[in-house]
C-alpha positions as CSV (number, residue, x, y, z in Angstrom):
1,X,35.5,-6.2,52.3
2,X,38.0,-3.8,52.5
3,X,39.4,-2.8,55.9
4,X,39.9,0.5,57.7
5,X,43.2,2.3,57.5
6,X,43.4,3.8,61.3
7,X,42.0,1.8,64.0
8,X,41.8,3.8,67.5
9,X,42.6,2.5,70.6
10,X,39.3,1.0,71.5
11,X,39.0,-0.2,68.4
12,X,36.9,2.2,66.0
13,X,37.3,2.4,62.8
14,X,35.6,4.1,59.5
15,X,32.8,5.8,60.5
16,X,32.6,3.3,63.7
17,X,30.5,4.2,66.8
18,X,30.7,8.0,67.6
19,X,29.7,6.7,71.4
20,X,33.1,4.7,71.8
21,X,35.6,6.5,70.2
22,X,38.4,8.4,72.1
23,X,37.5,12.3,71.5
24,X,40.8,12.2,69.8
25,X,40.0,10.3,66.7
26,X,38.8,12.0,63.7
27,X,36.3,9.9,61.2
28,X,37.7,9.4,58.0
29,X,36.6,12.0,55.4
30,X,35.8,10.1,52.0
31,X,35.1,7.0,51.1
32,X,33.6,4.8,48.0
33,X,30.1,4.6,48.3
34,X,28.6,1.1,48.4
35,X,32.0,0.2,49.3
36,X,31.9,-2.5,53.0
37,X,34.8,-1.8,55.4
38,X,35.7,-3.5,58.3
39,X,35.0,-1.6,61.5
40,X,35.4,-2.3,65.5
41,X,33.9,-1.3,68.9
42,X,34.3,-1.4,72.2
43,X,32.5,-4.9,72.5
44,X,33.6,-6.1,69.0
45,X,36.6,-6.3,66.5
46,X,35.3,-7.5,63.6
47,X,32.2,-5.6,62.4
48,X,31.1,-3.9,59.3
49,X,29.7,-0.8,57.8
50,X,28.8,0.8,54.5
51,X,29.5,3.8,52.5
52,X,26.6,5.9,51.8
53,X,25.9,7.1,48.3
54,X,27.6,10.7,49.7
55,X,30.9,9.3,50.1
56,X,31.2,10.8,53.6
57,X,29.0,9.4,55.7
58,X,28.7,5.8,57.1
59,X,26.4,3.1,58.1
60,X,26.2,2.0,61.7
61,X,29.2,-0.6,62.7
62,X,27.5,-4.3,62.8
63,X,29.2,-6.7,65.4
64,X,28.5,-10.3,64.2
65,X,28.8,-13.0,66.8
66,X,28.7,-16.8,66.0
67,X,29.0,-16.7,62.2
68,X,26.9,-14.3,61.4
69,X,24.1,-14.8,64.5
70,X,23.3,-11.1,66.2
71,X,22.9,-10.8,69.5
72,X,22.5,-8.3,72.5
73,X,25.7,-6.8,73.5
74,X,27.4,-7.5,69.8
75,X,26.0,-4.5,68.1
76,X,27.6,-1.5,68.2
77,X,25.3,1.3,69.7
78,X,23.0,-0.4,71.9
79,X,22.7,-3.6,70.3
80,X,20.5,-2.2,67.1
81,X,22.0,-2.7,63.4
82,X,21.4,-0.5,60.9
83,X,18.2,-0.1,59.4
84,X,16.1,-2.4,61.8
85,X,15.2,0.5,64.4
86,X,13.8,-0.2,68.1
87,X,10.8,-1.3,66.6
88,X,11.8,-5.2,66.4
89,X,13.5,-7.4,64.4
90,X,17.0,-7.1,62.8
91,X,18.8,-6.2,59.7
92,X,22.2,-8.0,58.5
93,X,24.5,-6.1,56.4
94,X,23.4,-7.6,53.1
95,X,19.9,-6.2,53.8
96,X,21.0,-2.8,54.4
97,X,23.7,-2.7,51.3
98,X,20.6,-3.5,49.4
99,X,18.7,-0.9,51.0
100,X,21.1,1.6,50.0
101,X,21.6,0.6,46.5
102,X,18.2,1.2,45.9
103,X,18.6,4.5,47.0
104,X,21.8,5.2,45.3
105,X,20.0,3.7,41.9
106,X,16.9,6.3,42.4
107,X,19.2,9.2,42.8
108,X,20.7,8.1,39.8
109,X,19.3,9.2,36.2
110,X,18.1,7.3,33.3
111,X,18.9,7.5,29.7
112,X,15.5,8.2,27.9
113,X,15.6,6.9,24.5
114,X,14.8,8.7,21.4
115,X,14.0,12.2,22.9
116,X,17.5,13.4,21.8
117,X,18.9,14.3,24.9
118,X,21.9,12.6,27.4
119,X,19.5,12.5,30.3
120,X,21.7,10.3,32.2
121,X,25.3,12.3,31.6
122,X,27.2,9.7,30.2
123,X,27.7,11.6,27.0
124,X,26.0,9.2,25.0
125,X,22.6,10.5,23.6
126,X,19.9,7.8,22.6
127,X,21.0,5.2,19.6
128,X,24.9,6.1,20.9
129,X,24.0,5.4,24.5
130,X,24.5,1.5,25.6
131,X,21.0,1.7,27.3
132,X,18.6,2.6,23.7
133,X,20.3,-0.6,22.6
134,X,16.7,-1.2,20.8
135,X,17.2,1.8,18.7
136,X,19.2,1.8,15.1
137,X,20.9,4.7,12.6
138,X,19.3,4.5,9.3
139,X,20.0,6.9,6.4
140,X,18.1,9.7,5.8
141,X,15.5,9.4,3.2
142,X,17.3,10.8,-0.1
143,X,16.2,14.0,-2.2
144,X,12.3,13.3,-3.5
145,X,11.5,10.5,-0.8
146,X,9.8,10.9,2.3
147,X,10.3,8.4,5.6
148,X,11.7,5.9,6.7
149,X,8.8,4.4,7.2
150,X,7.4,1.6,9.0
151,X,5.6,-1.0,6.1
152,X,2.7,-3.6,6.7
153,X,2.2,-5.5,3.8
154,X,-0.2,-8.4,4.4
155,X,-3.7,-10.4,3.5
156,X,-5.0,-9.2,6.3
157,X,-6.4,-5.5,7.1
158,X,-3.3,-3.5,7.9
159,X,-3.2,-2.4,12.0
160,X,-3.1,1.0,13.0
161,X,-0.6,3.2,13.7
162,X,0.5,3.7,16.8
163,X,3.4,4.5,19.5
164,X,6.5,6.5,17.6
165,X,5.1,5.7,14.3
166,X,1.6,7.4,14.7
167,X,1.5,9.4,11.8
168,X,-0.3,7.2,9.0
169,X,2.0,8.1,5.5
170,X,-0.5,6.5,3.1
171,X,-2.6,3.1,2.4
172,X,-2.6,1.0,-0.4
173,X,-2.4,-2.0,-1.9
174,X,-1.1,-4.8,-4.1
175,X,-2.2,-7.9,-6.4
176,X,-5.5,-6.2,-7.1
177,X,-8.4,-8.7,-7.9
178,X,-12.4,-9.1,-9.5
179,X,-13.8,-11.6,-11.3
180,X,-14.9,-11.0,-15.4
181,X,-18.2,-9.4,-15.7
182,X,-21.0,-11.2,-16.1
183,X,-22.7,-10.4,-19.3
184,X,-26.6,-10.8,-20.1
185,X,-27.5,-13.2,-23.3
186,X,-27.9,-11.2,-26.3
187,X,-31.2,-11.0,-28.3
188,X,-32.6,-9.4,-31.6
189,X,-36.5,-8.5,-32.0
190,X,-38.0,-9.7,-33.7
191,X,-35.7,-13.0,-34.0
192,X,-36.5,-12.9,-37.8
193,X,-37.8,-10.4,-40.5
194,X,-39.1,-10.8,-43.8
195,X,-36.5,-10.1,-46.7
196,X,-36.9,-6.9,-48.8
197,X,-40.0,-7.5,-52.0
198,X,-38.1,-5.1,-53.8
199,X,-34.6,-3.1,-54.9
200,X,-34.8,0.7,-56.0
201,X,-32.4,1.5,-58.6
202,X,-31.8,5.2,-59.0
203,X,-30.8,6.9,-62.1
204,X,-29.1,10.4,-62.5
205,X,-28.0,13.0,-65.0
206,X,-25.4,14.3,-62.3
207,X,-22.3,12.3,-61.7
208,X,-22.0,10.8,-57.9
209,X,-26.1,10.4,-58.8
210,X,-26.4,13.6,-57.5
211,X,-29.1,16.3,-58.3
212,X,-32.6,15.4,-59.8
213,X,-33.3,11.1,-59.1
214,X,-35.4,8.9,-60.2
215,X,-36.1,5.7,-58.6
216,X,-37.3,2.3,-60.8
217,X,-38.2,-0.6,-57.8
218,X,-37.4,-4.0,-59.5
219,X,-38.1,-7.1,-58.5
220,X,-37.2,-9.3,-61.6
221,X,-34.5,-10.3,-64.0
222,X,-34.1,-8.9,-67.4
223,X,-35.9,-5.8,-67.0
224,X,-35.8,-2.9,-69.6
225,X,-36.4,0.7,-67.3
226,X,-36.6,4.3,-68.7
227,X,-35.9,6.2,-66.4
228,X,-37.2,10.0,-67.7
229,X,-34.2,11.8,-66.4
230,X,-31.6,10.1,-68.3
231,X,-33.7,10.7,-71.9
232,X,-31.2,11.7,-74.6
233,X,-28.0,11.1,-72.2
234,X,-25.1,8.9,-73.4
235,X,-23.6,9.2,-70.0
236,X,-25.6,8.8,-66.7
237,X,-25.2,7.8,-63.1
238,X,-27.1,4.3,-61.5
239,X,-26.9,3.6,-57.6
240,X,-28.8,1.2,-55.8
241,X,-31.0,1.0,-52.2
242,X,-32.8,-1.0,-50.1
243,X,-37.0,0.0,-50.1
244,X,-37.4,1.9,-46.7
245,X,-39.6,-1.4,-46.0
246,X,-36.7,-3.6,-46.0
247,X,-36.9,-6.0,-42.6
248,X,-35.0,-5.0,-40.1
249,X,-34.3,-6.5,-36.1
250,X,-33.6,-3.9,-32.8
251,X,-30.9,-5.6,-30.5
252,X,-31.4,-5.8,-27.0
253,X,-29.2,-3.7,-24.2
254,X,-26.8,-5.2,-22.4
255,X,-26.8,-5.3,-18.8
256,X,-23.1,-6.8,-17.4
257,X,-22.9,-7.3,-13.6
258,X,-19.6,-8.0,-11.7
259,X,-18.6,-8.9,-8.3
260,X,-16.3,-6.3,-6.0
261,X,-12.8,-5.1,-6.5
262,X,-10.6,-5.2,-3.5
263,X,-6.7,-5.9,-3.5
264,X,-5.5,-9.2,-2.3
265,X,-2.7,-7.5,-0.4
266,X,-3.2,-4.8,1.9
267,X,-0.5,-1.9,3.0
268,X,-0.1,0.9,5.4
269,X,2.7,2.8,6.0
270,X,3.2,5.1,9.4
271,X,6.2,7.6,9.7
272,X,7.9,8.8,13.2
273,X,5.7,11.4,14.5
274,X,8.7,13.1,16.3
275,X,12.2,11.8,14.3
276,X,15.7,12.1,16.1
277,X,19.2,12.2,15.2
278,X,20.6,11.9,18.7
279,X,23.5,9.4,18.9
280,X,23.8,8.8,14.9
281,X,25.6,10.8,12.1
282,X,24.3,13.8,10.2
283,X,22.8,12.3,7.2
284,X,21.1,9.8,9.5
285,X,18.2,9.4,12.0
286,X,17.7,7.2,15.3
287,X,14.8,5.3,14.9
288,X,13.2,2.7,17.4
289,X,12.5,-0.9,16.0
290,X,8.7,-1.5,13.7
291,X,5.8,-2.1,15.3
292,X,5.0,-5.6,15.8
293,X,3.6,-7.1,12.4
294,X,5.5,-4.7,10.5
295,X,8.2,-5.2,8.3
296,X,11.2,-5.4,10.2
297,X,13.4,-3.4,8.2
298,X,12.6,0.0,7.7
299,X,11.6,1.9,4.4
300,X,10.9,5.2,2.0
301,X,8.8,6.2,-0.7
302,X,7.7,8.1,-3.3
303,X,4.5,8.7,-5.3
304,X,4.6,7.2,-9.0
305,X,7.3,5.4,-10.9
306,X,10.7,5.5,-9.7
307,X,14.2,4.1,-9.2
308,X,15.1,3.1,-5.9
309,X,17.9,4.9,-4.0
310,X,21.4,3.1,-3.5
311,X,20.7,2.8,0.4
312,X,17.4,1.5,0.1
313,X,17.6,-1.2,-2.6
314,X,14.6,-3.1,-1.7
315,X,12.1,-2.1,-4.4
316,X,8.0,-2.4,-4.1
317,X,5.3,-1.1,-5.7
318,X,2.0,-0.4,-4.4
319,X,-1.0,1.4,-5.7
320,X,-3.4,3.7,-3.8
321,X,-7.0,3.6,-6.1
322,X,-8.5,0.2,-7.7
323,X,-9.4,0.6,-11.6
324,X,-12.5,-1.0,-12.4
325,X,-12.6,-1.0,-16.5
326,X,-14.8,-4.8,-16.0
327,X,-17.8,-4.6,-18.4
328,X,-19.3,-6.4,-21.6
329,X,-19.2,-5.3,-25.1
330,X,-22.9,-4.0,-26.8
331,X,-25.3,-6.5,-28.7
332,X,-26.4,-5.7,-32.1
333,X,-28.1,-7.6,-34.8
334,X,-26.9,-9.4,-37.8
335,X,-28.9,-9.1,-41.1
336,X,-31.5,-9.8,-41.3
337,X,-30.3,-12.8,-43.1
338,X,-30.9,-12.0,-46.8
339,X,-29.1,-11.4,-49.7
340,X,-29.4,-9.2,-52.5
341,X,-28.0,-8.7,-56.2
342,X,-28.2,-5.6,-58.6
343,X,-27.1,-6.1,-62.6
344,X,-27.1,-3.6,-65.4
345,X,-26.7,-4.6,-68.6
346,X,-26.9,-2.7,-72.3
347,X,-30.3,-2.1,-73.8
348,X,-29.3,-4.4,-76.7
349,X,-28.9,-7.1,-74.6
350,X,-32.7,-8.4,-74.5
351,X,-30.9,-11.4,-72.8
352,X,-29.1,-10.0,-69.9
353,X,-26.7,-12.5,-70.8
354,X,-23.4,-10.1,-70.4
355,X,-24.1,-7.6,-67.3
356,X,-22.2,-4.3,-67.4
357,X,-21.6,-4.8,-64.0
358,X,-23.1,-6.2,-60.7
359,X,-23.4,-4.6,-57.2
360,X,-23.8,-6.7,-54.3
361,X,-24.9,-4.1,-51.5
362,X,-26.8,-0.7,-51.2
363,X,-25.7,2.6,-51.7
364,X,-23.6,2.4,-54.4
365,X,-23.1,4.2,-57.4
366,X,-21.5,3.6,-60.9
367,X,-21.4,5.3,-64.3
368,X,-23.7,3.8,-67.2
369,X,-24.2,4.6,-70.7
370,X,-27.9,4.6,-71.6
371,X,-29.0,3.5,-75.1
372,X,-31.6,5.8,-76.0
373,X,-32.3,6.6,-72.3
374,X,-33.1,3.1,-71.3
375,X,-31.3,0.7,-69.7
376,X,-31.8,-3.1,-68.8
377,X,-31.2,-4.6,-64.9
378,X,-31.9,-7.8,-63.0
379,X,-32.3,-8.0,-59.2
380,X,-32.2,-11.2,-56.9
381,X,-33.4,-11.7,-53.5
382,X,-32.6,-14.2,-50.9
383,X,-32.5,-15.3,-47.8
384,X,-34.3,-16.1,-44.5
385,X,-34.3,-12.9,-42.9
386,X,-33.1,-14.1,-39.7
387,X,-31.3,-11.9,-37.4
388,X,-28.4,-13.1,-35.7
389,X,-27.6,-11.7,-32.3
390,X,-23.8,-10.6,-30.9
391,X,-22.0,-8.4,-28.7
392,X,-21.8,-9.1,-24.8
393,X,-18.1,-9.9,-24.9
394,X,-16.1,-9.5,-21.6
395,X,-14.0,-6.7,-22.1
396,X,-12.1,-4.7,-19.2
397,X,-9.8,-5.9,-16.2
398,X,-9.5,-4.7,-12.5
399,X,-6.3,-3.1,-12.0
400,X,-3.9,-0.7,-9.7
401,X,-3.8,3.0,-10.2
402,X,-1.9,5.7,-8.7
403,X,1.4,3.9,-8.2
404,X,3.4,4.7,-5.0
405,X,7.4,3.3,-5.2
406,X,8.5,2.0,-1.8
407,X,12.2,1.4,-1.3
408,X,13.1,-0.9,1.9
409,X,16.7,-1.3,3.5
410,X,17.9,-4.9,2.0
């Protein structure tokens, strides 16, 4: 409590009781608001008064009798303290100094963070103001990056944005999952088919067994053919092929299934919907704290592939689309199971004991010399005529597809 500087006659100090002071005194001027100072009356020496938030005018003087105790005749002006008025009741000192800090704190303006202004005068705009102690300078987000952003990253379904960071930058996700497709059992119809009867050698004047053909079917060893369009040649052309009757199986069509895709981590990421640099320097914003769930540190990005800036070290890589690739591979038949053998051998050799040459599938086509026009060949068939089924392999993978690079503050 700090005491008066002129005390008058009767007693009055400060801005005492206007009733009881000599018409001589003069109030003092200025004072320190909020600021107690003793004070005295006509019935009392040792009251007290306040400063008001103007700094010139006072509360009433309170007389205290008996430690504190109010009583009739102890108050200055009529026996009523400050603040209690004739309705009833009374007021000490301390109730009154609170009254008028409240007033003095609702005259007084706030700092309202993150609009970029110095609404409360202290020169200090948001994150360089004491009172936006929640909010933090990050660096800009470098050339090709957008943000900072807030990130989610999380099994669960990412929350919405909301309060500054409203604006929703882009979903994705991360550790994409399915299981292999499911592939039907491969068949052949029929399961089996009767081998070929016969073999159709084909004889030629033109080389490749080109131009006019004729066609001897054999089904025998040791067999002397003269085939009319090789009379008189030395040189000739022999292929071989299957009868257009040869056996033959149709595979059936594969029909894969496969569970859903989804991505075992899920990712949001929201961006200030009004940014500020108020308070920070000028390659750097003020920016409030994540939203709850969030990351807490905040982050940038950039669609695709790319290095992460010096400032934001903290590398991640998300993807925005799920590639499904997850099917099976197409059946087809084997066979049918049989095996066939072509041999041509010179017409002197009534044996066949020396073949020319043997061909072990169709459609091929070598150069013989016919003796006379005629030539000898043998042919062997074998086999069950079985067709083995294959095909429905698991081929493909569930994976991530247009890449997004997100760079945090370490």
């Amino acid at each position: 409590m700090l005491a008066c500087t002129v005390l008058g006659v009767f007693g009055l100090g400060c801005g005492g009781d206007k009733a009881a002071a000599p018409a001589t005194m003069k109030p003092i001027q200025f004072c320190t608001p909020l600021v107690t100072y003793n004070c005295v009356t006509a019935t009392c020496s040792d009251g007290r008064q306040e400063c008001l938030s103007d700094g010139r005018t006072y509360s009433k003087c309170l007389c205290d009798v008996g430690g504190g105790q109010s009583g009739a005749g102890a108050l200055g002006d009529g026996g009523v303290l400050p603040g209690s008025a004739d309705a009833g009741g009374s007021t000490d000192a301390s109730t009154d100094a609170s009254a008028v800090q409240d007033k003095a704190d609702a005259a007084t303006p706030k700092e309202i963070c993150g609009n970029g202004k110095d609404d409360d005068g202290d020169g200090n705009t948001d994150c360089a103001d004491s009172d936006c102690d929640t909010l933090t300078c990050v660096p800009l987000a470098p050339t090709g990056f957008a943000g900072p952003v807030a990130l989610y990253e999380g099994s669960a379904a990412p929350p919405d944005c909301k309060a500054e960071f409203a604006a929703k930058a882009f979903a994705a996700g991360a550790n994409p999952d399915g299981a292999d497709a499911t592939c039907s059992t491969c068949e052949c119809t029929p399961q089996s088919s009767a081998c070929a009867s016969f073999l159709n050698f084909t004889t030629s004047a033109t080389s490749g067994c080109g131009g006019t053909v004729c066609t001897t079917s054999v089904n025998g060893s040791c067999l002397e053919i003269s085939p009319p369009c090789v009379a008189g040649l030395s040189t000739a052309s022999l292929g071989t092929a299957l009868p257009a009757a040869a056996g033959s199986c149709t595979p059936s069509s594969q029909s894969p299934s496969k569970s859903a895709a989804a991505f075992g981590t899920h990712v949001v990421a929201c961006t200030l919907a009004a940014p500020q640099r108020g308070g920070c320097h000028k390659d750097e914003l003020c920016t409030p704290p994540a939203p709850k769930s969030f990351a807490d540190t905040l982050c940038v990005w950039k669609a695709g592939s790319a290095s992460c800036p010096a400032a934001y070290s903290d590398k991640h890589v998300y993807y925005r689309k799920l590639v499904d690739t997850r099917t099976c591979s197409a059946c087809s038949c084997g066979g049918p199971d049989c095996a066939y053998s072509w041999q041509v051998f010179a017409d002197s050799d009534t044996s066949c004991a020396a073949p020319i040459v043997t061909l072990t599938r169709e459609d091929q086509c070598v150069q013989v010399n016919p003796t006379g026009g005629k030539l000898r060949v043998a042919a062997a068939i074998s086999g069950t005529g079985a067709c083995a089924p294959s095909g429905g392999t698991v081929t493909g993978a569930v994976s991530g597809g247009d890449p997004v690079t997100v760079c945090c503050l370490p």
